[in-house]
N, C-alpha and C positions, 0 to 999 in steps of 0.2 A: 447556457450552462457550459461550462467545461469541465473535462475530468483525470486526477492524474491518478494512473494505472500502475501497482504495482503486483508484478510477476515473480514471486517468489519459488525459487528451483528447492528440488525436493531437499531436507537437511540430513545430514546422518543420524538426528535423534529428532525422530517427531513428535517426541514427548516433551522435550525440554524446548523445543521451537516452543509450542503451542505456549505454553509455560507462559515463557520470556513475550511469547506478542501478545497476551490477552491480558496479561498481569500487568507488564511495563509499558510497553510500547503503543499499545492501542491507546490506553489514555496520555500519554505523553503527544500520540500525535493528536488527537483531540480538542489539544490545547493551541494550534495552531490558528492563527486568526482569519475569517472567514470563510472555513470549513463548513458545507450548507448539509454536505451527509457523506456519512463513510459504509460501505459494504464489504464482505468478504463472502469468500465462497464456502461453502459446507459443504467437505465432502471428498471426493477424488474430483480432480480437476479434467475434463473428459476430450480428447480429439477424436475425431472423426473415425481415425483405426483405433481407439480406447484410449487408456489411460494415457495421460501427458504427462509429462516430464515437470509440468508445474506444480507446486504442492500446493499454493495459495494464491491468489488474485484478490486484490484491494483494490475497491473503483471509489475515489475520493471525491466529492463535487463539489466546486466552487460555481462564482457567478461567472468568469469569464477568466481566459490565458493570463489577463494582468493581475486578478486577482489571484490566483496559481503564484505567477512570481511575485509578487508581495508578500504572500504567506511563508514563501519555503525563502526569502529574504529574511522573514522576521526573526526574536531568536528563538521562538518556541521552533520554526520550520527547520532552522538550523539545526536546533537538538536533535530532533525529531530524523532527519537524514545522519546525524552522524552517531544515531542509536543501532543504525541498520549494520555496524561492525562490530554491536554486541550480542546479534543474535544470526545471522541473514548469512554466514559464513558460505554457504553452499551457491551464493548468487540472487540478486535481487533485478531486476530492467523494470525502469522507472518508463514511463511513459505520459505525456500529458496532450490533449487534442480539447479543443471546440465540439462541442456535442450540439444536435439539436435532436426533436423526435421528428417521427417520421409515420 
């Protein structure tokens, strides 16, 4: 499995975040081709000395890195990254790796 990570920084309105990603954007990326599961975190996002600076984390799974760039190649994946300038203003870091368990 692989997963692409995204690290959303805190917004100045956490209300109209929430809003814009649960309303639009989660199903818009949803529609992405070969999307196997999507997670988000509930909550405060927590470091070691407390709260982090991240407001949200999305861990997205595919089957493997090619299947990752396939999906954000297609156009749903396109949409779907270039929604992240209707909502994400405060900063987003994308992240994608090879998972296995352990």
């Amino acid at each position: 499995m692989a997963k692409l990570i995204a690290v959303y920084q805190q917004p100045k309105n956490a209300a109209e975040f929430d809003d814009y990603y649960f309303k639009r954007h989660v199903p818009l990326a949803k529609t992405i081709p070969g999307l196997r599961s999507y997670e988000v975190t509930h909550g405060d996002v927590m470091g070691v000395a407390g709260k982090h600076g991240a407001y949200l984390v999305a861990i997205l799974g595919f089957d493997s890195m090619p299947a990752i760039q396939a999906a954000m190649a297609s156009p749903q994946g396109l949409a779907t990254a270039a929604d992240l300038a209707n909502f994400a203003g405060a900063g987003v870091e994308l992240m994608m790796a090879d998972t296995r368990m352990v």
